[in-house]
C-alpha positions as CSV (number, residue, x, y, z in Angstrom):
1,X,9.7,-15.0,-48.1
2,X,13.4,-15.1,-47.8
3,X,15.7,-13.2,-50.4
4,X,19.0,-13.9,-51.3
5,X,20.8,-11.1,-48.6
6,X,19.1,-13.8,-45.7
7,X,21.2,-16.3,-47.7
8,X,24.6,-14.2,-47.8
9,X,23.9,-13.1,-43.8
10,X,24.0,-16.7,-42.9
11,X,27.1,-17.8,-45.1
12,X,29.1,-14.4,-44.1
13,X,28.0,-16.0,-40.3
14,X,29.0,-19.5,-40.5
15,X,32.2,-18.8,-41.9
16,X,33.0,-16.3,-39.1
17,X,31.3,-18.3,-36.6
18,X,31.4,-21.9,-35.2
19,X,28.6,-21.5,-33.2
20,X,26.0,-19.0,-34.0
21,X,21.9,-18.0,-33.3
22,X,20.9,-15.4,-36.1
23,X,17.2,-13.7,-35.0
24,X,15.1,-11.4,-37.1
25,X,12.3,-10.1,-37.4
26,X,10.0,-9.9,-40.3
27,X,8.4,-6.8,-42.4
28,X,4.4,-7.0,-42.8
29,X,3.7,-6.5,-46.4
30,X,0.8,-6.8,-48.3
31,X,1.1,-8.3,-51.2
32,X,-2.1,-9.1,-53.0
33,X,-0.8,-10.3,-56.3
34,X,0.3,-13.9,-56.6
35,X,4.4,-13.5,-56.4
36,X,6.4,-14.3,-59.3
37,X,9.7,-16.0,-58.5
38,X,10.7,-16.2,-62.1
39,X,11.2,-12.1,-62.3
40,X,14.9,-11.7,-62.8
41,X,15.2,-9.5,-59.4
42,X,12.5,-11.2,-57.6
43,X,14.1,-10.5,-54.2
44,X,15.4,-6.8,-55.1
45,X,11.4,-6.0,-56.1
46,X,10.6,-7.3,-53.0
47,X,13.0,-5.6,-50.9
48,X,11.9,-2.5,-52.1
49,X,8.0,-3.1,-51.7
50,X,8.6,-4.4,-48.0
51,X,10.4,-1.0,-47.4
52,X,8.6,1.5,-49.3
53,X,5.0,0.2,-48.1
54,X,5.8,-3.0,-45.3
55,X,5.7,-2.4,-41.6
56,X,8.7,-3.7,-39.1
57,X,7.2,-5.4,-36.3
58,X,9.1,-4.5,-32.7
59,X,11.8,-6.0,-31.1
60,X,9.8,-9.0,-29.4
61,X,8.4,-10.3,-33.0
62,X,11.4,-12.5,-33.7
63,X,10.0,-15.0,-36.6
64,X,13.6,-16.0,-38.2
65,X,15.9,-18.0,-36.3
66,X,19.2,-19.7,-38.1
67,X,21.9,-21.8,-36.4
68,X,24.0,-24.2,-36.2
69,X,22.5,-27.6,-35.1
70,X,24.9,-27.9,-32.5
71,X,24.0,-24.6,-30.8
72,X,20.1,-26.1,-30.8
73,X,21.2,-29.1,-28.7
74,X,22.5,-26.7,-26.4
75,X,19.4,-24.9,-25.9
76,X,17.3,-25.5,-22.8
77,X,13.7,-26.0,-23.9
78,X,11.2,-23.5,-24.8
């Protein structure tokens, strides 16, 4: 799941940036409640239970890319 400061990172970026490749990496979390998006601070709860109890994976576990299309075309192939 994706909170709001994922949002903010990649307007701040755009607007700085004409060209830009944000990676990150995600935090293993078990959650084993069904998630409820209509909590006022959904993404602030979440946060906090990702970094109280959630595990960073290492540097080589890049799941979250965001760009601008341009910069994809510009990629060679994976």
């Amino acid at each position: 799941m994706l909170t709001s400061d994922f949002r903010a990172a990649v307007e701040v970026t755009s607007k700085t940036y004409n060209e830009f490749l944000m990676m990150g990496r995600r935090w293993d979390t078990n959650i084993t409640e069904p998630w409820d998006f209509n909590q006022a601070e959904w993404d602030r709860q979440l946060r906090s239970l990702a970094l109280s109890t959630g595990r960073l994976n290492g540097p080589s576990w890049v799941d979250i890319f965001a760009s601008r299309v341009t910069v994809l075309r510009k990629m060679p192939p994976f």
